[in-house]
C-alpha positions as CSV (number, residue, x, y, z in Angstrom):
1,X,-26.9,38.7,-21.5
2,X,-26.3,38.2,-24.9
3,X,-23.2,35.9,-26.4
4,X,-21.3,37.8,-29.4
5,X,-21.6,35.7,-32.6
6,X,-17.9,35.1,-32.4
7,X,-18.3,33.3,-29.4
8,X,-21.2,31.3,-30.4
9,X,-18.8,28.8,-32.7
10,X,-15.5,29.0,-30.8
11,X,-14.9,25.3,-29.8
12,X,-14.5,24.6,-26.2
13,X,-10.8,25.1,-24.6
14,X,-9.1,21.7,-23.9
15,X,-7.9,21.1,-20.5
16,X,-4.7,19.6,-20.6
17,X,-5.1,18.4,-16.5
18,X,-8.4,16.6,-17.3
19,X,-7.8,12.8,-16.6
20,X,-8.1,11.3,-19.9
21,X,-10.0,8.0,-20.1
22,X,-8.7,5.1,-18.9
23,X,-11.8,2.6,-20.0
24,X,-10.5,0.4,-23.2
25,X,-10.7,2.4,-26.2
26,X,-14.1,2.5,-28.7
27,X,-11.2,1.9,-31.6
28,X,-8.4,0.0,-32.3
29,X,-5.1,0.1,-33.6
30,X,-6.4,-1.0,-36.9
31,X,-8.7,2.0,-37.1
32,X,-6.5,4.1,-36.2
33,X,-4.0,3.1,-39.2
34,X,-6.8,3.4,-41.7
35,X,-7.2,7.0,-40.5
36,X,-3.9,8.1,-41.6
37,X,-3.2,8.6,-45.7
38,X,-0.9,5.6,-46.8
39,X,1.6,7.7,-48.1
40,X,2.2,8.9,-44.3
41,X,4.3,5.3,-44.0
42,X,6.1,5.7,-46.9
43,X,10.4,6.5,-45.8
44,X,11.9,7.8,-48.5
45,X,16.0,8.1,-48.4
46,X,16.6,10.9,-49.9
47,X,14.3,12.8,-48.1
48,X,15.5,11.0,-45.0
49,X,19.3,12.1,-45.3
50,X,18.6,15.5,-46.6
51,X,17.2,16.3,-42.8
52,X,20.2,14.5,-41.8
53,X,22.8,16.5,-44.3
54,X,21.0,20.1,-43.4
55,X,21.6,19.4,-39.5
56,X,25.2,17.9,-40.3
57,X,25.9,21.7,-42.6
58,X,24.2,24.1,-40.2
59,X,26.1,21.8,-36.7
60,X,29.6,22.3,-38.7
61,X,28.6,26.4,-39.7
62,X,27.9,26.8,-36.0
63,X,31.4,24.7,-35.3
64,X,33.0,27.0,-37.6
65,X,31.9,30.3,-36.3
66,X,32.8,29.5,-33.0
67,X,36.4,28.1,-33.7
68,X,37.2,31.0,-36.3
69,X,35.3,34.3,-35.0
70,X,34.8,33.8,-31.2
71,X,38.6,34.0,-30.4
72,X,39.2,37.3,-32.1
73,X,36.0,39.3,-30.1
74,X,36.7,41.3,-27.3
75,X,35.9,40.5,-24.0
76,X,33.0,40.5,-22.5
77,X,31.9,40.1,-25.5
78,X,33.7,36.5,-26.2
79,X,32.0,35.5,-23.0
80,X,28.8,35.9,-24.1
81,X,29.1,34.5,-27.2
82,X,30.2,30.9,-26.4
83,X,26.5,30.0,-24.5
84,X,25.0,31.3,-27.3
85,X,27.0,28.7,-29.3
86,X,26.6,26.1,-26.7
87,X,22.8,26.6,-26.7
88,X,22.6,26.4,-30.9
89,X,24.5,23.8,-31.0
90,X,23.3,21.9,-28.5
91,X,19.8,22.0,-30.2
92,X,20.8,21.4,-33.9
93,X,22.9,18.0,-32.1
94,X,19.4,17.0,-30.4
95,X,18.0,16.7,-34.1
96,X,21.0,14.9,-35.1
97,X,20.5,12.6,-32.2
98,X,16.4,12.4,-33.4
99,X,17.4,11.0,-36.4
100,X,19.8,8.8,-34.9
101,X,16.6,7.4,-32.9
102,X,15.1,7.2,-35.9
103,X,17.2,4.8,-37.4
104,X,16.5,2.9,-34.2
105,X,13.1,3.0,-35.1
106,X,13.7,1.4,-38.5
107,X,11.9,4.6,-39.2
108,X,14.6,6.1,-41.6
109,X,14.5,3.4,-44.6
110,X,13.3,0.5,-45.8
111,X,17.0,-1.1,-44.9
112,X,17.7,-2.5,-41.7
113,X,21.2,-2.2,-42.4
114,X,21.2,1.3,-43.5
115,X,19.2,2.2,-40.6
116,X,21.5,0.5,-37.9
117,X,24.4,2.2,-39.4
118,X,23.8,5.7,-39.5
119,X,22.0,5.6,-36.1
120,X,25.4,3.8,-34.9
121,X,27.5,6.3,-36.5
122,X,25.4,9.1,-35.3
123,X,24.9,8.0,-31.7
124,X,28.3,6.7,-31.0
125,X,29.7,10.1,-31.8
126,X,27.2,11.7,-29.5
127,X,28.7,8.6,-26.9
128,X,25.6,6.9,-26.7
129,X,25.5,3.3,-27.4
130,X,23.4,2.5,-30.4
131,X,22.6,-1.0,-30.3
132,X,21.8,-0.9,-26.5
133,X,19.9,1.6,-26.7
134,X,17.7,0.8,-29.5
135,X,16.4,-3.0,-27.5
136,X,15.5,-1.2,-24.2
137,X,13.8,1.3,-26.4
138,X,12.2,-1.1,-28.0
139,X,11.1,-2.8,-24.7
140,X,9.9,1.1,-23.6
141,X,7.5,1.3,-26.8
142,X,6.2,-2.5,-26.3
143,X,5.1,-1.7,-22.7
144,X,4.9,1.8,-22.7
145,X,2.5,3.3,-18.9
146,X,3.3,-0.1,-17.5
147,X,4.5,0.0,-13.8
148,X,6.1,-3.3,-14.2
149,X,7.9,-3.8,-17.5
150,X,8.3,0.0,-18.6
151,X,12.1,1.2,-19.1
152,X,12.3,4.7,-18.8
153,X,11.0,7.1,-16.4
154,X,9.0,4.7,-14.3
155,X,7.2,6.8,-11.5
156,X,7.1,5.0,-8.0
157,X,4.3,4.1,-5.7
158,X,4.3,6.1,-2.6
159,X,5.4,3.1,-0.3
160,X,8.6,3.1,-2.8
161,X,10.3,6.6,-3.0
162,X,13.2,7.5,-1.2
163,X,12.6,9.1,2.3
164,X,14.0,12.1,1.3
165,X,11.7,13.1,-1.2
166,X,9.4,14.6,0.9
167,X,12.3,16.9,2.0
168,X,13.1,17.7,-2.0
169,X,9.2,18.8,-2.5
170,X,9.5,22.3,-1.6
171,X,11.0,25.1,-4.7
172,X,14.9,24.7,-3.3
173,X,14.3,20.7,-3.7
174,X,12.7,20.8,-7.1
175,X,15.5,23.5,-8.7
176,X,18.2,20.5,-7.4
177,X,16.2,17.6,-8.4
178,X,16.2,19.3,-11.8
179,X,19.6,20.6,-12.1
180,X,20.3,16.7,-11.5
181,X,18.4,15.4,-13.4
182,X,19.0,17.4,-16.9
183,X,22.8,17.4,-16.1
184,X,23.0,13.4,-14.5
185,X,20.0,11.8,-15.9
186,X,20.8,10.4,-19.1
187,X,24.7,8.9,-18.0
188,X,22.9,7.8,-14.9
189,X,20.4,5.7,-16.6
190,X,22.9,4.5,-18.9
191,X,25.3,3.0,-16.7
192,X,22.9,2.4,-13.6
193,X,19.0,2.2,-15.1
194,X,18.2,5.4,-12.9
195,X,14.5,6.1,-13.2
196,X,14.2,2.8,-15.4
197,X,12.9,-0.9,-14.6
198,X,13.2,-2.6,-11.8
199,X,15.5,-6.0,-12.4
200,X,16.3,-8.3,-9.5
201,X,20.0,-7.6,-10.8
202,X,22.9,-5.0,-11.6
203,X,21.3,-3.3,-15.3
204,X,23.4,-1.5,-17.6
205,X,23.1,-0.5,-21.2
206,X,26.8,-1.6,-21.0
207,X,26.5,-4.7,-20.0
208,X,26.1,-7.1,-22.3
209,X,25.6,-9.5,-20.1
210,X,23.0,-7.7,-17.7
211,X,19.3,-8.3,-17.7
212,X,18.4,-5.7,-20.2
213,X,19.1,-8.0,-23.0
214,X,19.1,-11.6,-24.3
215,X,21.3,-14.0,-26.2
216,X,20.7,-12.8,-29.8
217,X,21.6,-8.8,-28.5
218,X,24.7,-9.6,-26.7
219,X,26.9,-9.1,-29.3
220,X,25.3,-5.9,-30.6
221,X,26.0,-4.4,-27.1
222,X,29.7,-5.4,-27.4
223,X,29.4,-3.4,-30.6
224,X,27.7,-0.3,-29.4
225,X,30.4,-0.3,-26.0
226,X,33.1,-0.2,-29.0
227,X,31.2,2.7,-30.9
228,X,31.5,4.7,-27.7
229,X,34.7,3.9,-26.2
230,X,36.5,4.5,-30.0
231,X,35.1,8.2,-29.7
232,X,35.9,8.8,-26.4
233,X,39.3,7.6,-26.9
234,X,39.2,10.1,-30.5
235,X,38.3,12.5,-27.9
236,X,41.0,12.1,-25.6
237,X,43.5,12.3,-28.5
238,X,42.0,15.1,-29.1
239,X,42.3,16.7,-25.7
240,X,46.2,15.6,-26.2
241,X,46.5,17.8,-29.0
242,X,44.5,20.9,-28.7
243,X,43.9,21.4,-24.5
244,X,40.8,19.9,-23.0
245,X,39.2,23.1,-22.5
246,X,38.8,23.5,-26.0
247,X,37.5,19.9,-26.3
248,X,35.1,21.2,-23.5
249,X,33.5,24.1,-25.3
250,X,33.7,22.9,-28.5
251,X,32.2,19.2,-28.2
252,X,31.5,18.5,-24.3
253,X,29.0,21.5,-23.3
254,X,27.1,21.5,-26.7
255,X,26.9,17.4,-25.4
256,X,25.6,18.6,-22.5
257,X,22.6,20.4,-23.8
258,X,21.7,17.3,-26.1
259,X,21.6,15.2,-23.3
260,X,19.7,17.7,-20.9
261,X,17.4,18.4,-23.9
262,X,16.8,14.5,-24.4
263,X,16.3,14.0,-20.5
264,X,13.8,17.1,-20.8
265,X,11.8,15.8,-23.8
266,X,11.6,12.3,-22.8
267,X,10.4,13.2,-19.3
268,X,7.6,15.8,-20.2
269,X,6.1,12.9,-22.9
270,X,5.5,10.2,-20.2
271,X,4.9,12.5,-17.1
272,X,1.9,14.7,-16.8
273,X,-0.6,14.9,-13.9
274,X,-3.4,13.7,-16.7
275,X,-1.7,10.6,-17.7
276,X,-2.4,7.1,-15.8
277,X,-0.2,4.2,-15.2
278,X,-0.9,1.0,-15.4
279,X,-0.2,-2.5,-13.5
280,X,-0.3,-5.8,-14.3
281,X,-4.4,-6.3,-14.0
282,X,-5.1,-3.0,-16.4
283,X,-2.2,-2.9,-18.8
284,X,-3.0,-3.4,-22.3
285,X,-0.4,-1.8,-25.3
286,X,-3.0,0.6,-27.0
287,X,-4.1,2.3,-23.8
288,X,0.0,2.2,-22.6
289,X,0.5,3.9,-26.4
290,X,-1.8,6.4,-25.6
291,X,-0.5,7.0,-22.2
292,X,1.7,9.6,-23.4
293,X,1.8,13.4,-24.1
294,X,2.1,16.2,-26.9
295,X,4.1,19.2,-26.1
296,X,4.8,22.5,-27.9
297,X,8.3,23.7,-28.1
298,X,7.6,26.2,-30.1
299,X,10.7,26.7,-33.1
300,X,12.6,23.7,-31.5
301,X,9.5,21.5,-32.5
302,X,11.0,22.2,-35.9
303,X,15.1,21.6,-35.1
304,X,14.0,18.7,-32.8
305,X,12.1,16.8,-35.8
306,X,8.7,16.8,-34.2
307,X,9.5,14.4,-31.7
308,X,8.1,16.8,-29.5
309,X,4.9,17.5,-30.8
310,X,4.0,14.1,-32.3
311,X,4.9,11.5,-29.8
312,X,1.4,10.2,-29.5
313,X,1.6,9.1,-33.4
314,X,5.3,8.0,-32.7
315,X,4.2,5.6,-30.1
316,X,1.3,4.4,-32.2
317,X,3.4,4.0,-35.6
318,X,7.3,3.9,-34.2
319,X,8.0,3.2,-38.2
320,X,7.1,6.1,-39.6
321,X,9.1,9.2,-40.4
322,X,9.6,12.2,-38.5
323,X,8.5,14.4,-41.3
324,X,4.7,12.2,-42.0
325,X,4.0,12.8,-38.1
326,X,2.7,15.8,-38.0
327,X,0.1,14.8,-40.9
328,X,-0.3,11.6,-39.1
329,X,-1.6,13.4,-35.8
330,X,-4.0,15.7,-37.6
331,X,-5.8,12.7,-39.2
332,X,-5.8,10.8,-35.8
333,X,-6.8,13.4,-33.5
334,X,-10.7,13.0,-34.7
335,X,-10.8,9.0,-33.9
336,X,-8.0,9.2,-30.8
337,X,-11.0,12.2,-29.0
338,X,-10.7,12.8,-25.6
339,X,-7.7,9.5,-25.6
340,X,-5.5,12.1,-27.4
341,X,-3.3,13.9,-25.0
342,X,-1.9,17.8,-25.7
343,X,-0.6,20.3,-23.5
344,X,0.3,23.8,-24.5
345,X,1.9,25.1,-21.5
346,X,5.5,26.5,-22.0
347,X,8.1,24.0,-21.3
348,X,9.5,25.7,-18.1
349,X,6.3,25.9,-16.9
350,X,5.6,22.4,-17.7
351,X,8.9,21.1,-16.2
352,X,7.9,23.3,-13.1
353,X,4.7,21.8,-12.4
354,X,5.6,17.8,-13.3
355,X,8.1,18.0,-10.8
356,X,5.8,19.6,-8.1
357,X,2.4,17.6,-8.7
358,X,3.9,14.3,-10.5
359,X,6.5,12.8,-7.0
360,X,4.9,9.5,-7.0
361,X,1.7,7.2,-8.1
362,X,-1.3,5.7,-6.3
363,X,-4.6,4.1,-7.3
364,X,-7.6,6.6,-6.3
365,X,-9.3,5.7,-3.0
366,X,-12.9,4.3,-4.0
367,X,-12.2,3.8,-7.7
368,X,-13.4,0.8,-9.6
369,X,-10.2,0.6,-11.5
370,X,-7.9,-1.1,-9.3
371,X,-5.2,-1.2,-11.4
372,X,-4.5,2.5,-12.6
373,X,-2.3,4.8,-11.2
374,X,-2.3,8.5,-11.1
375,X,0.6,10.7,-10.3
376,X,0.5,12.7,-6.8
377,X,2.6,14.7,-4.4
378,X,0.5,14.6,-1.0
379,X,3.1,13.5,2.0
């Protein structure tokens, strides 16, 4: 049988569940960097807060339409039209909370200062705390696929999860374990570390004296607690004054989404049935770095400031601005080969399938590498 021409040059379809390789890498960090035009690094403010401005205008239009318009349709019609607000404004907050991680980053200027306050500003009025959450973050990108000193959604050998997650792995168990997780996640591993490292202590991101942190932070946590507890009290003055149902729809749904959203994104970059984990014996930075995934979120790629489609390059160069990373991954993808990590598959689908195939980690019975982990769901 004959191939059509058009075939003859298609390239091969990627598998997004082929293991990648967990050998050390033919390339190094270096090589990588030389890879990606210079300019890619440069942060520019201006360019920087225009991003920010453009979310802060279209945020406070969708604010504005709800506050002025909603109120005078007709029912059902108001109804309908406040999840539609929640939902818009729960994504354009997301890339207001980007940016914000940005700043974290030192990814927004060339000044510290600058940097930390914006991303306070911006954080503590989506009542996260700035300060806390930028050292454990930093702590996540330094040892990044490590099973011992990772920070954020640290999958558990099979010896280690709860009894009753064998009882959860079935489609009624996954929907809760979802509906949890997006709605309870990110508060949860705020005040408690769910899903992060282990300590042999009490952690808290609002604790400045819990293990998270060291002497030189401790007083940046006391500041990012303040941040936080000034806008929740705002908040409650608020409620005094208008009803707290209209605080609710206005500010505490549209929170809800950015906090679902930044549970969802965070969770589908670091858990894939492809991607290996590392202990002690295997763990090295560049091959934790690459131990992450690229995801396509279609239009919200865009509103989210391509920290969803990019997140290799983020985790490779946490310095460089959200709007070089998509050059950035094109030049990388040829050096990075089968180490660079994509998957296509439509988020729900994605979140479907993680949460069925990726319960726990183990080493594979007979492999030479004793050290890496892969996920697995077999009771």
């Amino acid at each position: 049988m004959s191939v059509p021409p058009s075939k003859l040059h298609q390239k091969p379809q990627h598998d997004p569940l082929r293991r990648v390789p967990v050998s050390k890498p033919p390339f190094t960090l270096s090589q990588i960097k030389k890879s990606i035009p210079p300019h890619c690094f440069n942060r520019s403010i201006p360019r920087s807060f225009s991003y920010l401005v453009v979310d802060l205008i279209v945020a406070f239009a969708f604010y504005h339409l709800s506050t002025t318009y909603i109120p005078l349709l007709p029912s059902p019609l108001n109804h309908l039209a406040w999840p539609l607000y929640w939902l818009c404004q729960g994504c354009v907050l997301t890339g207001v909370w980007v940016i914000a991680h940005e700043c974290g980053h030192h990814a927004f200027s060339d000044y510290p200062w600058l940097d930390d306050t914006v991303g306070f500003i911006l954080h503590s009025a989506l009542l996260v705390p700035y300060f806390s959450w930028k050292y454990s973050h930093r702590r996540h990108h330094s040892n990044t696929g490590s099973l011992e000193r990772d920070e954020v959604f640290v999958p558990k050998p099979k010896s280690e999860i709860p009894w009753f997650s064998k009882h959860l792995n079935n489609p009624p168990g996954r929907v809760l374990s979802l509906l949890i997780t997006l709605t309870l996640g990110w508060p949860l591993y705020l005040i408690f570390n769910v899903s992060g490292r282990k300590y042999d202590r009490f952690a808290s991101h609002y604790d400045p004296y819990g293990p998270i942190y060291n002497d030189r932070e401790r007083l940046q946590i006391f500041v990012s607690d303040v941040g936080v507890f000034a806008v929740a009290y705002a908040l409650y003055r608020l409620a005094l004054a208008v009803g707290l149902a209209w605080v609710v729809k206005v500010y505490g749904v549209p929170l809800l989404i950015v906090n679902g959203f930044l549970v969802l994104i965070t969770y589908l970059q670091h858990t894939h049935p492809a991607l290996p984990h590392y202990d002690s014996s295997e763990w090295d930075w560049l091959r934790g770095a690459l131990a992450t995934v690229d995801r396509d979120y279609g239009i919200l790629n865009k509103v989210f400031h391509s920290i969803t489609d990019t997140h290799v390059a983020h985790h490779l160069f946490s310095t460089m601005p959200h709007y070089h990373a998509m050059e950035a991954t094109k030049a990388i993808k040829p050096i990075l080969g089968e180490y660079y990590q994509f998957d296509g598959t439509s988020v729900f689908k994605a979140m479907w399938r993680e949460a069925r195939e990726c319960v726990y980690v183990e080493r594979d019975e007979g492999s030479k590498e004793k050290g890496v982990f892969w996920y697995k769901n077999e009771f």
